[in-house]
PDB file of N, H, CA, C and O in Angstrom:
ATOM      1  N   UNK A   1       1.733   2.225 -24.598  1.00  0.00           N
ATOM      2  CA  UNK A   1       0.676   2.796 -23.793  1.00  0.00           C
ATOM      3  C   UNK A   1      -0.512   3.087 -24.706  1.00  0.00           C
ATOM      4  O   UNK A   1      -0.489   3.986 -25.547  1.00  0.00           O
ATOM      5  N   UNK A   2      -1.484   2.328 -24.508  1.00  0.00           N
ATOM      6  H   UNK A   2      -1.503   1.598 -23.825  1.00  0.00           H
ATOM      7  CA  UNK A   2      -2.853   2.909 -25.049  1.00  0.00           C
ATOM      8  C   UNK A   2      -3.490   4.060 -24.502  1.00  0.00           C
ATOM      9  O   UNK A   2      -3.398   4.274 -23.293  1.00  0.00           O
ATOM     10  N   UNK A   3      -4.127   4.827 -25.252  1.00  0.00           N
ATOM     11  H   UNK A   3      -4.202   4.652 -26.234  1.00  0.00           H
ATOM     12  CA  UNK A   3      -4.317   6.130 -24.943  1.00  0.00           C
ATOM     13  C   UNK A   3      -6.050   6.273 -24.986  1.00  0.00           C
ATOM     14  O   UNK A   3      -6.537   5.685 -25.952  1.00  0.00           O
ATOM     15  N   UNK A   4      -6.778   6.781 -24.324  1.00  0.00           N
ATOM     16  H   UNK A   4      -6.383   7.259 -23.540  1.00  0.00           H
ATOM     17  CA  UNK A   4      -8.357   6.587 -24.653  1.00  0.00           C
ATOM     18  C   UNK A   4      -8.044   7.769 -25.837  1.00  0.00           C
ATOM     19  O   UNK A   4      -7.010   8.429 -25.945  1.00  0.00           O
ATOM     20  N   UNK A   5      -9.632   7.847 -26.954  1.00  0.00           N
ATOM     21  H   UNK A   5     -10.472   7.311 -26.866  1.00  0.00           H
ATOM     22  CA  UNK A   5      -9.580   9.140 -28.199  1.00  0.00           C
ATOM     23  C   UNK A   5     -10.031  10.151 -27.185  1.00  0.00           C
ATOM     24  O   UNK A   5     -10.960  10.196 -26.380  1.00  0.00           O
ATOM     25  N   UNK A   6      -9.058  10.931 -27.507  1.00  0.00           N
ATOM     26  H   UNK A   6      -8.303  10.894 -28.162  1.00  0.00           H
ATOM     27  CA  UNK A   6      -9.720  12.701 -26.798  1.00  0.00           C
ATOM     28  C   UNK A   6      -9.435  12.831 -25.439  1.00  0.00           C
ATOM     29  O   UNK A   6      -9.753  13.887 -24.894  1.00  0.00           O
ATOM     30  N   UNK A   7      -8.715  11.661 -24.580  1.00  0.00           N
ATOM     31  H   UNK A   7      -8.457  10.803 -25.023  1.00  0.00           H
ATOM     32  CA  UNK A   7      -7.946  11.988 -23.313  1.00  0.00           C
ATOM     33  C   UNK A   7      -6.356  11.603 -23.285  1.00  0.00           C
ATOM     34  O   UNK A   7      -5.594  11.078 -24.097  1.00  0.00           O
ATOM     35  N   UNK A   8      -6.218  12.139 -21.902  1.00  0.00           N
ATOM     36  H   UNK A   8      -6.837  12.565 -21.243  1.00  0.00           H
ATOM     37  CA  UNK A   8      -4.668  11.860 -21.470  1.00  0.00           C
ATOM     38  C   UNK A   8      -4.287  10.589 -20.756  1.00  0.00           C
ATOM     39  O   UNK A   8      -3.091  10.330 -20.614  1.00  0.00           O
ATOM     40  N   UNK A   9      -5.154   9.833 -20.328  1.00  0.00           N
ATOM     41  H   UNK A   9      -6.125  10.044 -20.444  1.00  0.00           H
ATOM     42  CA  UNK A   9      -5.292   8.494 -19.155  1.00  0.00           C
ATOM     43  C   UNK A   9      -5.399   7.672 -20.030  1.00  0.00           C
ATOM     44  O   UNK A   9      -6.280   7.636 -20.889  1.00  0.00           O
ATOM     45  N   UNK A  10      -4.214   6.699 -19.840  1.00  0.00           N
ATOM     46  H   UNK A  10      -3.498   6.728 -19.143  1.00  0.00           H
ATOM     47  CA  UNK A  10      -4.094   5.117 -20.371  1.00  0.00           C
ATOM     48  C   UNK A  10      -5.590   4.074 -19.978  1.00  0.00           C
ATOM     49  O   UNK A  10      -5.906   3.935 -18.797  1.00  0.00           O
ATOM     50  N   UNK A  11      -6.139   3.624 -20.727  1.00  0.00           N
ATOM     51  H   UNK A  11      -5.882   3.738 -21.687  1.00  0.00           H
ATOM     52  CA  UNK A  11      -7.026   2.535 -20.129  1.00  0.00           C
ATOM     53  C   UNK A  11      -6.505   2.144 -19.561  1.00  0.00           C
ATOM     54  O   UNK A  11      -5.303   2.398 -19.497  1.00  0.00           O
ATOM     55  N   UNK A  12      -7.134   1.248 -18.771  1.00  0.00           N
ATOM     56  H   UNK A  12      -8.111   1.042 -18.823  1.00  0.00           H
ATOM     57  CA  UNK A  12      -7.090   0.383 -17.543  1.00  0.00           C
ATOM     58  C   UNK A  12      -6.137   0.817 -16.682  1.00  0.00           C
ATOM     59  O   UNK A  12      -5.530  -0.076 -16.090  1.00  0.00           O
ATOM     60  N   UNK A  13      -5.722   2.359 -16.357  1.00  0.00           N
ATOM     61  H   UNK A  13      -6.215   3.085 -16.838  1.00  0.00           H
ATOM     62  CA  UNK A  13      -5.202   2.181 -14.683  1.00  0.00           C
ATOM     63  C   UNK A  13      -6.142   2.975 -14.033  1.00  0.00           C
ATOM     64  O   UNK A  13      -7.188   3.357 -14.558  1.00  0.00           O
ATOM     65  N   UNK A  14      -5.784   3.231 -12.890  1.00  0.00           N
ATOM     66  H   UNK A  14      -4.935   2.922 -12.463  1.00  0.00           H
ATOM     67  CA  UNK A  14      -6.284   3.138 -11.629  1.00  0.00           C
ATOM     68  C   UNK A  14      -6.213   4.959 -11.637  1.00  0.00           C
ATOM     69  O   UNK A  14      -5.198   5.646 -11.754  1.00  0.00           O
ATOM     70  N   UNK A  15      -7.377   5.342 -11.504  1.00  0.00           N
ATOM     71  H   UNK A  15      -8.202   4.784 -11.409  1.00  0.00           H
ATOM     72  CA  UNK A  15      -7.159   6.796 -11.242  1.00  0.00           C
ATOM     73  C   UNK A  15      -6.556   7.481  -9.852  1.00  0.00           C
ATOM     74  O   UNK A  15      -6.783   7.163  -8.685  1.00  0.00           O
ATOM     75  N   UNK A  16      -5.877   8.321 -10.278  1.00  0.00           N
ATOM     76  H   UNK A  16      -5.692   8.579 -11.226  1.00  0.00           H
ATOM     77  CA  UNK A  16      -5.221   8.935  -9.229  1.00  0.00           C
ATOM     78  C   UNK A  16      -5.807   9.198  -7.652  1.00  0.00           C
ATOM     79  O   UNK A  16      -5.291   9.089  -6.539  1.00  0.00           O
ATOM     80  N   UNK A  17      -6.511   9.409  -7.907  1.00  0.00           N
ATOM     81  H   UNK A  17      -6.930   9.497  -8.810  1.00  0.00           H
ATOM     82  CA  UNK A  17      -7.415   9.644  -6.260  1.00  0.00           C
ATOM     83  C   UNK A  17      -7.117   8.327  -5.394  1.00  0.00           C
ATOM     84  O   UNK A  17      -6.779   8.236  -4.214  1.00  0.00           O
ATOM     85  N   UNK A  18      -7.360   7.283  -6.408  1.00  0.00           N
ATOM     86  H   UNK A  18      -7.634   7.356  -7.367  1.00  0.00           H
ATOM     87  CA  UNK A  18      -7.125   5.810  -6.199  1.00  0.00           C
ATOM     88  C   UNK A  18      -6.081   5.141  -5.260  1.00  0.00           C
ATOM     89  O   UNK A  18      -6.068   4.462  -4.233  1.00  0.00           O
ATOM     90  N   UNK A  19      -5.023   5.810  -6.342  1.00  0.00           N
ATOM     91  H   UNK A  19      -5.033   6.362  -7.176  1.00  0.00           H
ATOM     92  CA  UNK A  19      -3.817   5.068  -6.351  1.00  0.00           C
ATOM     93  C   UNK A  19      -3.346   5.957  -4.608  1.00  0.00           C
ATOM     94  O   UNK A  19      -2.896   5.427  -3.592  1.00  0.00           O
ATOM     95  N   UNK A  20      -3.559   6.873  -4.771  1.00  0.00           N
ATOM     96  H   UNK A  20      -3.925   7.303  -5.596  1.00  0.00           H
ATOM     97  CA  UNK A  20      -3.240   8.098  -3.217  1.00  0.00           C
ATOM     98  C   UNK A  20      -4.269   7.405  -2.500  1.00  0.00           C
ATOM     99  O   UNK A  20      -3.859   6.319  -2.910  1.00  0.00           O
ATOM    100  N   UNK A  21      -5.277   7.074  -1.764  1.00  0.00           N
ATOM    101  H   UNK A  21      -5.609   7.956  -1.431  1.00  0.00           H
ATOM    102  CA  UNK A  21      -6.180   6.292  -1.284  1.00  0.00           C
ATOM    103  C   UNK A  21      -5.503   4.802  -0.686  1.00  0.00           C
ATOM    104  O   UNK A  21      -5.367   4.538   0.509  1.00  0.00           O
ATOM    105  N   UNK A  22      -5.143   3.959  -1.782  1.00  0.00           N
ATOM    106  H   UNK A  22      -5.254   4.173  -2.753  1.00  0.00           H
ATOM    107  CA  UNK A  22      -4.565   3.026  -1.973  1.00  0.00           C
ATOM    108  C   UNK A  22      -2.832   2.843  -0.840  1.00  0.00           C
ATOM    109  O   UNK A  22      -2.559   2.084   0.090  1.00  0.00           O
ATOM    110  N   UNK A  23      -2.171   3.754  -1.416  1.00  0.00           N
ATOM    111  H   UNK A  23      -2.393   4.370  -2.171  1.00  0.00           H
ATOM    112  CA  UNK A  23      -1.061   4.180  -0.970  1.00  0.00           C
ATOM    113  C   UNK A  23      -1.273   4.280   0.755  1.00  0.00           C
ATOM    114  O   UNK A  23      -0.672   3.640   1.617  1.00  0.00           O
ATOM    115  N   UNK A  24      -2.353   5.323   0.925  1.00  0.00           N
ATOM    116  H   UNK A  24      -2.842   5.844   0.224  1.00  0.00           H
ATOM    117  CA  UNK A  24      -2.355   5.858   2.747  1.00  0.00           C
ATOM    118  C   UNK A  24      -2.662   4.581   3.208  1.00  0.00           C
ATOM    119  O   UNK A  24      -1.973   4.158   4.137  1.00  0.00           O
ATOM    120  N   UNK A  25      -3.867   3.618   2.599  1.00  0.00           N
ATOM    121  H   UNK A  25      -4.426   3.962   1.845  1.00  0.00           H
ATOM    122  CA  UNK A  25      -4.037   2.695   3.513  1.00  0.00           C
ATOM    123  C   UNK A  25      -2.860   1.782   3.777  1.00  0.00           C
ATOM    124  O   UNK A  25      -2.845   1.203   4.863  1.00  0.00           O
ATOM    125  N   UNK A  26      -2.012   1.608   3.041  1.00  0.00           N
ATOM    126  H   UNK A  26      -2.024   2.078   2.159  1.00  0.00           H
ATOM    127  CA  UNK A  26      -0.789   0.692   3.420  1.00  0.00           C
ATOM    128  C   UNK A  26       0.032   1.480   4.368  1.00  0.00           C
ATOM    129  O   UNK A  26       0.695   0.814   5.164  1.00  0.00           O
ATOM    130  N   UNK A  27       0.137   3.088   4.452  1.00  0.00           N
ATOM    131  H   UNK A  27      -0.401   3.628   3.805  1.00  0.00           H
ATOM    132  CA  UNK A  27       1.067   3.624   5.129  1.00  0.00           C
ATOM    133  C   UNK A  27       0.498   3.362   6.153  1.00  0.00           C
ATOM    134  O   UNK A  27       1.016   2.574   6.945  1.00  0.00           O
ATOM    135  N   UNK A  28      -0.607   3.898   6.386  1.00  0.00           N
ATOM    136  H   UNK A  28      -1.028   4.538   5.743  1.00  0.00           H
ATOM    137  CA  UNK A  28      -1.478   3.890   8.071  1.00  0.00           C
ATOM    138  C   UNK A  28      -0.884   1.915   8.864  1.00  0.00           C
ATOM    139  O   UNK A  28      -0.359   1.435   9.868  1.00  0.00           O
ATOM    140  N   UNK A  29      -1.369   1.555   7.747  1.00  0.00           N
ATOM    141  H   UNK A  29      -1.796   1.946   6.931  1.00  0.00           H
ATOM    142  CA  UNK A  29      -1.318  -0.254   7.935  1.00  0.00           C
ATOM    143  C   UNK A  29       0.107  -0.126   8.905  1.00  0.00           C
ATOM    144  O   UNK A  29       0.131  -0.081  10.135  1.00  0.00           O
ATOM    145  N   UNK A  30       1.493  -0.075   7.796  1.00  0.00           N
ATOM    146  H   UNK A  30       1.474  -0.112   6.797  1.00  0.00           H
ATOM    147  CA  UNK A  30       2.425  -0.123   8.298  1.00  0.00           C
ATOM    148  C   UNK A  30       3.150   0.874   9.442  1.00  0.00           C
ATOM    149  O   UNK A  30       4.244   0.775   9.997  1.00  0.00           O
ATOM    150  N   UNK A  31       2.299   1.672   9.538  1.00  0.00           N
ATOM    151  H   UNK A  31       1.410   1.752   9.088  1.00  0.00           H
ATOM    152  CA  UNK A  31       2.819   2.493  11.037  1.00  0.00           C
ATOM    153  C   UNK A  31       1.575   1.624  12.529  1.00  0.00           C
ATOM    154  O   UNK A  31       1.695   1.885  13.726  1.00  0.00           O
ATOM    155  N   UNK A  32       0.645   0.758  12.007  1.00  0.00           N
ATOM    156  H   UNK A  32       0.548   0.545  11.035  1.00  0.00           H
ATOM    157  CA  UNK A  32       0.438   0.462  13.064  1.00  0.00           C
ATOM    158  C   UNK A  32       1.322  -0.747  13.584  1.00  0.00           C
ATOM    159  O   UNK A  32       1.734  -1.044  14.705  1.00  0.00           O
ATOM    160  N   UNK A  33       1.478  -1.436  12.103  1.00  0.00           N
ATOM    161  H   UNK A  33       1.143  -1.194  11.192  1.00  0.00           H
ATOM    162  CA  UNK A  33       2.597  -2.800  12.624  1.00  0.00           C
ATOM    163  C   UNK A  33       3.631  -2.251  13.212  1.00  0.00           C
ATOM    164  O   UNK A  33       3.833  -2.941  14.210  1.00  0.00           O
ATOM    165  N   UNK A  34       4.589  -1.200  13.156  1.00  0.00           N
ATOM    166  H   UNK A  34       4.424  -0.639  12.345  1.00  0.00           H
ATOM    167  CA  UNK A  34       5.759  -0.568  13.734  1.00  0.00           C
ATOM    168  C   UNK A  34       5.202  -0.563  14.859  1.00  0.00           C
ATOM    169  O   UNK A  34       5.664  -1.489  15.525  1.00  0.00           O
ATOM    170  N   UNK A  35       4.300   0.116  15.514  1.00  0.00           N
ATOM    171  H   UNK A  35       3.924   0.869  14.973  1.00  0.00           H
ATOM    172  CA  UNK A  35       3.646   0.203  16.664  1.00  0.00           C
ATOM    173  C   UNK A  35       3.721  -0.674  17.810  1.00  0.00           C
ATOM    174  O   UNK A  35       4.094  -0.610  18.981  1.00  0.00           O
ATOM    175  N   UNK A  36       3.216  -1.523  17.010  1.00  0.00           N
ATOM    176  H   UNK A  36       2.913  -1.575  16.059  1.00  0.00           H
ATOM    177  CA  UNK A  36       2.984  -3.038  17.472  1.00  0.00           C
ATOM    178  C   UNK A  36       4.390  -3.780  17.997  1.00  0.00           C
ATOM    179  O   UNK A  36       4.670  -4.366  19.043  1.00  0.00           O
ATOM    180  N   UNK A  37       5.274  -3.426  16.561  1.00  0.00           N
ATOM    181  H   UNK A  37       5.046  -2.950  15.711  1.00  0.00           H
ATOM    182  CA  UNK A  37       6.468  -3.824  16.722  1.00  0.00           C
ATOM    183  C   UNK A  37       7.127  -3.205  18.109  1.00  0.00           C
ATOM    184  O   UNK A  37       7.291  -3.788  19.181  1.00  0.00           O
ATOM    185  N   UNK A  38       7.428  -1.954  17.782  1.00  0.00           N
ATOM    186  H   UNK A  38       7.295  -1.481  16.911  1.00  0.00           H
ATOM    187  CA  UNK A  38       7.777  -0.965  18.706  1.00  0.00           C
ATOM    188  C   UNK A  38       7.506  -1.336  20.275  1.00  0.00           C
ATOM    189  O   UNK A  38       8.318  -1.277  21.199  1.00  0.00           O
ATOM    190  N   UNK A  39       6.030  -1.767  20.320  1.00  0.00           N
ATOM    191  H   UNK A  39       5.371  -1.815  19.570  1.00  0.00           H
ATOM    192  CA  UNK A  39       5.775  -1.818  21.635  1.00  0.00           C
ATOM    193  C   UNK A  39       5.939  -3.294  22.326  1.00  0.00           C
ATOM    194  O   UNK A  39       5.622  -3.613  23.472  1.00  0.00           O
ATOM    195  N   UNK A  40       6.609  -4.219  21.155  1.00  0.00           N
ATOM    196  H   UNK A  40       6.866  -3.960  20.224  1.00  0.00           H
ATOM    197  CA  UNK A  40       7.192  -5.307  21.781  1.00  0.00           C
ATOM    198  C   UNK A  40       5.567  -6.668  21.364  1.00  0.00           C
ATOM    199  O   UNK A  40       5.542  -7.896  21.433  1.00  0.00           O
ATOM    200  N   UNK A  41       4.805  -5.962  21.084  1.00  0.00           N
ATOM    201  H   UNK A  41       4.825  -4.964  21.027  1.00  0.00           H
ATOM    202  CA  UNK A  41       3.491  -7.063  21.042  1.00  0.00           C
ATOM    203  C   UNK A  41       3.435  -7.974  19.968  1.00  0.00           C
ATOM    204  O   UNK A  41       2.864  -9.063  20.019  1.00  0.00           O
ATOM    205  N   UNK A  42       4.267  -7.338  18.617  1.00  0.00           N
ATOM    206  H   UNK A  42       4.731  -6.454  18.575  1.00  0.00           H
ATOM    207  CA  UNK A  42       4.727  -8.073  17.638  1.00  0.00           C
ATOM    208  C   UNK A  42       6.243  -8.918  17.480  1.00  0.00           C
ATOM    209  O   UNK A  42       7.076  -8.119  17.908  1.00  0.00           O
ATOM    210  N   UNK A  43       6.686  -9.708  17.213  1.00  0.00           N
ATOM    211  H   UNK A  43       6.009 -10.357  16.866  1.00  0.00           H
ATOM    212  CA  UNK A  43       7.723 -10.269  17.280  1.00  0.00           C
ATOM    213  C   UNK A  43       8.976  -9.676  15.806  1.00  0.00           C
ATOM    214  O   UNK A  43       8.398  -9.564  14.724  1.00  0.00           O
ATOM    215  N   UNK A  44      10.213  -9.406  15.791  1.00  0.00           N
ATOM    216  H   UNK A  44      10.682  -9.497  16.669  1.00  0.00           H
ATOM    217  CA  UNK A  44      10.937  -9.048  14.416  1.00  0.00           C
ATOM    218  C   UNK A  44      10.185  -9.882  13.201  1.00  0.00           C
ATOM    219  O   UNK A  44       9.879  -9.445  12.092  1.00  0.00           O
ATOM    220  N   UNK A  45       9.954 -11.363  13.793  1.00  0.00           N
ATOM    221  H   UNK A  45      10.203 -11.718  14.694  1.00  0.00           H
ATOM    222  CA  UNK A  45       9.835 -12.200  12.582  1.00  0.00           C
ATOM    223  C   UNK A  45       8.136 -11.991  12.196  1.00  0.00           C
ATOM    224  O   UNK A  45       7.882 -12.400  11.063  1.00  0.00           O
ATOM    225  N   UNK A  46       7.100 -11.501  12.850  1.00  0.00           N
ATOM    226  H   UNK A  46       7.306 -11.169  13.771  1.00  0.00           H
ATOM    227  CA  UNK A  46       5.684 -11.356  13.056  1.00  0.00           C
ATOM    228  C   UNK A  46       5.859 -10.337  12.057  1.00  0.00           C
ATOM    229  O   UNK A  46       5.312 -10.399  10.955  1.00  0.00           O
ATOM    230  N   UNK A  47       6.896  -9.048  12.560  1.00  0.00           N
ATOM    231  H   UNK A  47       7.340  -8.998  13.455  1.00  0.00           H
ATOM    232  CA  UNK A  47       6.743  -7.670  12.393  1.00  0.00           C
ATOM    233  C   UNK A  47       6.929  -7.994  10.155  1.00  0.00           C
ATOM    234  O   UNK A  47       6.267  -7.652   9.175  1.00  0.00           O
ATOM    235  N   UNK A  48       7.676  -8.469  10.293  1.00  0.00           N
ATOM    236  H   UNK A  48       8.214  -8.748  11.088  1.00  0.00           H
ATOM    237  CA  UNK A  48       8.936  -8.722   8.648  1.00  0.00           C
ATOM    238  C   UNK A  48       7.330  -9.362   8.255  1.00  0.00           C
ATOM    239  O   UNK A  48       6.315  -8.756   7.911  1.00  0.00           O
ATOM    240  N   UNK A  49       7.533 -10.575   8.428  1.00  0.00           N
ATOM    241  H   UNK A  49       8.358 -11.067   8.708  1.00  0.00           H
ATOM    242  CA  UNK A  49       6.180 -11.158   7.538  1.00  0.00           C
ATOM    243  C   UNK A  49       4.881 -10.927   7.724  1.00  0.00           C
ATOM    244  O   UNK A  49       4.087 -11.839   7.493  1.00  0.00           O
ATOM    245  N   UNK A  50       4.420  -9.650   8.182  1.00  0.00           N
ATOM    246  H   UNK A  50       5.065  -8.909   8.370  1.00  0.00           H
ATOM    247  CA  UNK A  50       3.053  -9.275   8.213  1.00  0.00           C
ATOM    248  C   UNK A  50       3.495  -7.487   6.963  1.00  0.00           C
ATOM    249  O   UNK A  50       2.777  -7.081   6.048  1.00  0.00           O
ATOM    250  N   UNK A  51       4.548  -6.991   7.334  1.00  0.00           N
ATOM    251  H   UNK A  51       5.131  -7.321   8.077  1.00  0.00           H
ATOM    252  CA  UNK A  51       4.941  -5.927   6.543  1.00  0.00           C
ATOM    253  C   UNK A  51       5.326  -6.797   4.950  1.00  0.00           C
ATOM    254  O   UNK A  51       5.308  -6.258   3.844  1.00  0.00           O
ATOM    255  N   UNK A  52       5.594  -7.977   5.182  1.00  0.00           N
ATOM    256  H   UNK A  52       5.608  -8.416   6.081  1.00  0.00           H
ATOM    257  CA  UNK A  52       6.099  -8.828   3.449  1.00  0.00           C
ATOM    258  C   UNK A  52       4.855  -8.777   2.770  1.00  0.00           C
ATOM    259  O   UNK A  52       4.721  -8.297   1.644  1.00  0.00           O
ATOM    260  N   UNK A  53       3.696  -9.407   3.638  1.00  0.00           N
ATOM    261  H   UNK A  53       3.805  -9.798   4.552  1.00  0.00           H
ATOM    262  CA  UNK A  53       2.463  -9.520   3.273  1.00  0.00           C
ATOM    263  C   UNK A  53       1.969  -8.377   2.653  1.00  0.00           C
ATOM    264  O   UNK A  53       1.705  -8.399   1.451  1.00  0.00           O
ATOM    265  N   UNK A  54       1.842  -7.566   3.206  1.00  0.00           N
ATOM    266  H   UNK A  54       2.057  -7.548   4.183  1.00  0.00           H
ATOM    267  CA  UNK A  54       1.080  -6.205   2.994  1.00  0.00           C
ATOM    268  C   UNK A  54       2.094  -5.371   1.827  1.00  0.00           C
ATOM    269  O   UNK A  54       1.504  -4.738   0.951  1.00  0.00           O
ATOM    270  N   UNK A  55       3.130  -5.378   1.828  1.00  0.00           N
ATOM    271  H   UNK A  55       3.609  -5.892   2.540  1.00  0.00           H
ATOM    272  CA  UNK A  55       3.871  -5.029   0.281  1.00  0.00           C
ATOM    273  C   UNK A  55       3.492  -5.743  -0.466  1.00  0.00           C
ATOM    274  O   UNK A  55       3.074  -5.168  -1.471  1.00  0.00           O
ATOM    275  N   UNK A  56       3.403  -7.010  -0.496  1.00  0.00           N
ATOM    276  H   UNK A  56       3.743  -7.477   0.320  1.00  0.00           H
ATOM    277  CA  UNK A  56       3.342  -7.631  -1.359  1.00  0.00           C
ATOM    278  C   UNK A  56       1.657  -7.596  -2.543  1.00  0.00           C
ATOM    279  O   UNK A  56       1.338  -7.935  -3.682  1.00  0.00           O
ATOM    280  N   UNK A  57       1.034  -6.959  -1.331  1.00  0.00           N
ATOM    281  H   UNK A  57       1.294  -6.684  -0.405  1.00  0.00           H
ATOM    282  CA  UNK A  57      -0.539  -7.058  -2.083  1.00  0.00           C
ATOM    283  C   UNK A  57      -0.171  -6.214  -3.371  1.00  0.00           C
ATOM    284  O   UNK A  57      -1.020  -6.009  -4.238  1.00  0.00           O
TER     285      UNK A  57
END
């Protein structure tokens, strides 16, 4: 782990605000596909490979 001089944060990641930011938008994402799922408008196999997709980013 590289360390910047005189801080605690590794270069190059992603600051925290970020990464929490980052995180909700996939949760929100995946409770609307459930939704979707849920309400029959998405298919199991729609539901799986649109949730594969979106983990996968």
């Amino acid at each position: 782990m590289v360390m910047m001089q005189g801080g605690s944060e590794p270069e190059g990641d992603v600051p925290p605000e970020q990464e929490v930011a980052d995180n909700s938008d996939y949760l929100d994402e995946l409770e609307k596909l459930a939704e979707l799922h849920d309400k029959g408008i998405l298919t199991d196999e729609e539901f799986q490979a649109k949730k594969k997709q979106l983990l996968g980013q």
